[in-house]
C-alpha positions as CSV (number, residue, x, y, z in Angstrom):
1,X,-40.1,62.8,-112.7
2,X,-40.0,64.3,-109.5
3,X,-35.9,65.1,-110.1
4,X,-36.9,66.7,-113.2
5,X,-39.2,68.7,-112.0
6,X,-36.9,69.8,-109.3
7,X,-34.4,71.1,-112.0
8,X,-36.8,72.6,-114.3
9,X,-37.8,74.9,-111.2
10,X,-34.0,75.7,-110.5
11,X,-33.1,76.7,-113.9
12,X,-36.0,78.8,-113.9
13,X,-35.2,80.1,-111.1
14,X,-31.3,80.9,-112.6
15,X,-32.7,82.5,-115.6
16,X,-34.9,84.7,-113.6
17,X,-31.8,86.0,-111.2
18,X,-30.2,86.2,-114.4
19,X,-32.6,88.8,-115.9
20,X,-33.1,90.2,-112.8
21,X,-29.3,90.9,-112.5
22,X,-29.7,92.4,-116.1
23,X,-32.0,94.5,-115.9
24,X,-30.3,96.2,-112.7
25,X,-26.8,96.8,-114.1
26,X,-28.4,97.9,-117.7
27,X,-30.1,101.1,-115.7
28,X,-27.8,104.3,-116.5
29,X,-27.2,107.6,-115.3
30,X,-26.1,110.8,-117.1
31,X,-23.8,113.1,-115.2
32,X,-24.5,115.9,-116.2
33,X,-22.2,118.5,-113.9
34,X,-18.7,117.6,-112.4
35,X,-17.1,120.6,-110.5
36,X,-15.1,122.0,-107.6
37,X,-15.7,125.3,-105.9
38,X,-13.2,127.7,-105.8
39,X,-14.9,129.7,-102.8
40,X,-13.6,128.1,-99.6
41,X,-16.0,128.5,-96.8
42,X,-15.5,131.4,-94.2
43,X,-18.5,132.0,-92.7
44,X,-17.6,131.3,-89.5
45,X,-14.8,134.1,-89.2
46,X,-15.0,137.3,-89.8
47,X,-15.3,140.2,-92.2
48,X,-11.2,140.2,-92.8
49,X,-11.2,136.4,-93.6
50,X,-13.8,137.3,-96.3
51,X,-11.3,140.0,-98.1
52,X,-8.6,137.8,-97.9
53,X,-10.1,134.6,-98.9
54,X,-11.7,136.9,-101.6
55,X,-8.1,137.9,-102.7
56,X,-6.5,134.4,-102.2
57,X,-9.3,132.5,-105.1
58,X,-8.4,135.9,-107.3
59,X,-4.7,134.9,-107.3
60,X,-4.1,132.9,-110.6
61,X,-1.5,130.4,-108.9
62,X,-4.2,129.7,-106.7
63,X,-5.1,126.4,-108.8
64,X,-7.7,124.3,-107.8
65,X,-7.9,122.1,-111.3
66,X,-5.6,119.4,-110.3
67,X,-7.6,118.8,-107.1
68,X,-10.8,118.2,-109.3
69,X,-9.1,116.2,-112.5
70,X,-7.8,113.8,-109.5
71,X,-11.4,113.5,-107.8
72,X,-12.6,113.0,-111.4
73,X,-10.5,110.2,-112.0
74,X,-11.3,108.5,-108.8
75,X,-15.0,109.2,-109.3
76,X,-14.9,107.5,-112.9
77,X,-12.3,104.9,-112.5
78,X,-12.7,103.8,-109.0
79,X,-16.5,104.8,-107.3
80,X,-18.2,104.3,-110.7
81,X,-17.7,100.5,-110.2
82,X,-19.6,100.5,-106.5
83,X,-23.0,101.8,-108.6
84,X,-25.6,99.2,-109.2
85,X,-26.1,101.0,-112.5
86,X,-24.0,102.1,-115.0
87,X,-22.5,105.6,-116.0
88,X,-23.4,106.9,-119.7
89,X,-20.0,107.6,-121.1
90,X,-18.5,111.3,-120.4
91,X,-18.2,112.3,-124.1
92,X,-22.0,111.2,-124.5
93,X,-23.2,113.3,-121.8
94,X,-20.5,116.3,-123.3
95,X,-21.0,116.0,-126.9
96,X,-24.5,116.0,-126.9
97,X,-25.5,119.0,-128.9
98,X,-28.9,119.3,-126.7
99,X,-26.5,119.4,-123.4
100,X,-24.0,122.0,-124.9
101,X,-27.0,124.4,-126.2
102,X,-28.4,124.0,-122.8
103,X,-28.3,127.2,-120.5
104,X,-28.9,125.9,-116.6
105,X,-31.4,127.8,-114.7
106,X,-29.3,130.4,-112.1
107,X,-26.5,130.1,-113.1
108,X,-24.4,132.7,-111.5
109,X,-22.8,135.8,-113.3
110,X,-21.6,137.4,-110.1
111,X,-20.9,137.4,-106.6
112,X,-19.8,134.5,-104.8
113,X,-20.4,131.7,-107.2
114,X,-19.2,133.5,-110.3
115,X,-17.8,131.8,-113.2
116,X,-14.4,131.7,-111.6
117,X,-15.5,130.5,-108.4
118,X,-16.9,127.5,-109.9
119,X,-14.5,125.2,-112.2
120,X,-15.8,122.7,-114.1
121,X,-14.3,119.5,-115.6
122,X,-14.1,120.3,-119.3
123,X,-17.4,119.8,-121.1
124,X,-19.6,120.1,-118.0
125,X,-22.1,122.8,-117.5
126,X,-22.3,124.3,-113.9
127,X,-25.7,123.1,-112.7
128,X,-26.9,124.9,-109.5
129,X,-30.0,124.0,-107.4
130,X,-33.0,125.6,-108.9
131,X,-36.3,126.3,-107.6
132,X,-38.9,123.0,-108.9
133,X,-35.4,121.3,-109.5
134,X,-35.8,123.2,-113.3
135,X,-32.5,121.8,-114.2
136,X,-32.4,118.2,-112.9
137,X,-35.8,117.8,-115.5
138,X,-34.7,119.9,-118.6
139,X,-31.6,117.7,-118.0
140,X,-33.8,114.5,-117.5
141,X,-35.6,115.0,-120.9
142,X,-32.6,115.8,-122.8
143,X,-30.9,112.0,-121.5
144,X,-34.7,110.5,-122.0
145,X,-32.6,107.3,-122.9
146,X,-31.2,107.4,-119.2
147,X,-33.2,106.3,-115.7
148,X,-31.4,109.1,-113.7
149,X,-29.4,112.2,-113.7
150,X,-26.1,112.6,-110.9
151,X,-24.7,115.8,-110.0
152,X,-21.2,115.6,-108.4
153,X,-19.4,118.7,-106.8
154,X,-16.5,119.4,-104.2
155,X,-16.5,122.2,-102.0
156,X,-14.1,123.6,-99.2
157,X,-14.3,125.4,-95.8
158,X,-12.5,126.4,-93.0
159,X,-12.6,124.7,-89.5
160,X,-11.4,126.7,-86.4
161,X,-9.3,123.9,-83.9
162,X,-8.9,125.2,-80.2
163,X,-10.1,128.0,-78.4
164,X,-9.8,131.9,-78.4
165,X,-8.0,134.0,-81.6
166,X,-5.1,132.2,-81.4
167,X,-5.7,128.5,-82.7
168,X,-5.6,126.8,-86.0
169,X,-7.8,126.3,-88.9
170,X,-7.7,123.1,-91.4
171,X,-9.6,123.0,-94.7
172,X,-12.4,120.6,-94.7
173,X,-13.0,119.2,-98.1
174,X,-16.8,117.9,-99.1
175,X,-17.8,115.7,-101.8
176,X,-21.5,116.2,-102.8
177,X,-23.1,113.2,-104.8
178,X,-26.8,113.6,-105.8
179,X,-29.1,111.0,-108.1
180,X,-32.2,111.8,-109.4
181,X,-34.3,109.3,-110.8
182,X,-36.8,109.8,-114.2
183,X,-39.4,111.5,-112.5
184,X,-37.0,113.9,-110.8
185,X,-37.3,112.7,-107.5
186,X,-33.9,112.6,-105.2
187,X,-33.0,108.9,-105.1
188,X,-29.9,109.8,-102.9
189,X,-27.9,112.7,-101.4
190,X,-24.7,111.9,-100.3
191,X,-22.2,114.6,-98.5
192,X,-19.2,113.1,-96.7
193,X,-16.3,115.0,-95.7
194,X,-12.4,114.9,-94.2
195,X,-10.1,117.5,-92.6
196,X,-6.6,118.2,-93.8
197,X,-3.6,117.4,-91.7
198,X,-1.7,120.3,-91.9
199,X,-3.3,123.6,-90.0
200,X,-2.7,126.9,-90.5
201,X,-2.2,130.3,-87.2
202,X,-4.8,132.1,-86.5
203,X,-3.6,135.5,-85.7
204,X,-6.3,137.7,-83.8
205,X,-8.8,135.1,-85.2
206,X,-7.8,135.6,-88.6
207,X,-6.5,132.4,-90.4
208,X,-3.7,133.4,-92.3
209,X,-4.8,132.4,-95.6
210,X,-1.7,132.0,-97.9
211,X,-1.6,129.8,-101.2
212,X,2.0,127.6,-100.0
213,X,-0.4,127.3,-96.9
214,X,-3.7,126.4,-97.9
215,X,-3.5,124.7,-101.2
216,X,-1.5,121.9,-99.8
217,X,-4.4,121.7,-97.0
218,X,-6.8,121.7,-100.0
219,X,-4.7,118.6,-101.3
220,X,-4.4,116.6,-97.9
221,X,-8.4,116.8,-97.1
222,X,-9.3,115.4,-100.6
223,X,-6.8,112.7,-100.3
224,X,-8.6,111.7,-97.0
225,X,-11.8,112.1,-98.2
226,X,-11.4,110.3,-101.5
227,X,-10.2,107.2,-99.0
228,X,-12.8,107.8,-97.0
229,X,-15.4,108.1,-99.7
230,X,-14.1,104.8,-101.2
231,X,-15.0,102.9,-97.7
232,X,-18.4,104.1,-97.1
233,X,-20.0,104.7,-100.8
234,X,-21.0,100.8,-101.1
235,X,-23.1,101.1,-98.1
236,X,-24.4,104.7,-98.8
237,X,-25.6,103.7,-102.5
238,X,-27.3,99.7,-101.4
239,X,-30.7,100.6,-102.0
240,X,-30.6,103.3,-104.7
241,X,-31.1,101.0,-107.5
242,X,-34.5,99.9,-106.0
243,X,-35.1,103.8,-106.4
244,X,-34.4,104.6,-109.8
């Protein structure tokens, strides 16, 4: 009797795990922007490294889209999988007709984060932080069916290496991962980031900012943060399931 009993309590406590292990991997999130800005950081040069980075993300050849399509596909195929929740499929998220009549809240026109300075994986809306996180909830009621919303961005900026005007700079690359949970609170905020290899002159602490120079930089920092990002996202992400 006393063996049966014993096994009774063990396979119930199996089939609790079991639910319990259900329930966590059937929460979902919608993500509901995926882009790359355009606008590398120069804020701690001067006003001639403005004009010229200005010029630079105006030049056409100056393409950032393969950059993003390959931290898409590493996002998707390879960091999805370290979640303890699951991703809504893309083209539910994109083809919802809700999502494409939606119009974020300051979303920029002009200036620095103009249309062109912000590229988005097709389908995506640009979502930009907004005052009483407007977005993140219109967003939220639209994917009721989901317990969280993501937003996932790269950005760039420049790094100064040695001393005086005449040193180097290397691009620093940033990935920016953000989960909010039904009632719009931030479960997680994750920003981790990696410098290129490659450098370019400063010349009278101006970085000379040429496309054959500082695309490839672009490429070399995302590589290394992408490997980077796949080591530490397990450990940044343990506990965000208990948040959602």
């Amino acid at each position: 009797m006393k063996k049966m009993k014993k096994t009774l309590v063990l396979s119930a406590l199996f089939s609790l795990l079991l639910i319990s292990g259900s329930y966590a991997q059937n929460k979902k999130v919608a993500v509901i922007t995926f882009y790359a800005v355009k606008q590398i950081g120069v804020s701690s040069f001067g006003t001639a490294a403005k004009v010229a980075m200005t010029q630079l993300i105006d030049d056409p050849n100056f393409n950032m889209v393969p950059l993003l399509q390959s931290f898409h596909d590493q996002f998707f195929n390879t960091y999805s999988k370290e979640f303890p929740f699951e991703l809504l499929p893309e083209a539910d998220v994109t083809g919802n007709a809700d999502y494409k009549a939606f119009n974020p809240v300051g979303e920029a026109t002009s200036g620095i984060l103009k249309d062109n300075y912000n590229i988005p994986i097709d389908g995506y809306k640009i979502v930009l932080p907004a005052a009483g996180r407007a977005n993140e909830n219109a967003l939220l009621k639209i994917f009721s069916r989901a317990d969280g919303v993501m937003k996932v961005y790269i950005d760039f900026d420049l790094v100064k290496i040695g001393f005086g005007g005449m040193g180097v700079v290397k691009v620093n690359a940033h990935a920016n991962i953000a989960l909010f949970n039904k009632d719009g609170d931030k479960v997680f905020s994750i920003r981790e980031d990696a410098k290129s290899e490659g450098s370019s002159p400063l010349i009278a602490d101006v970085p000379v900012l040429k496309i054959e120079k500082i695309l490839p930089m672009c490429e070399s920092a995302l590589a290394r943060l992408m490997t980077d990002l796949q080591k530490d996202l397990p450990k940044m992400i343990k506990k965000a399931n208990s948040k959602l």
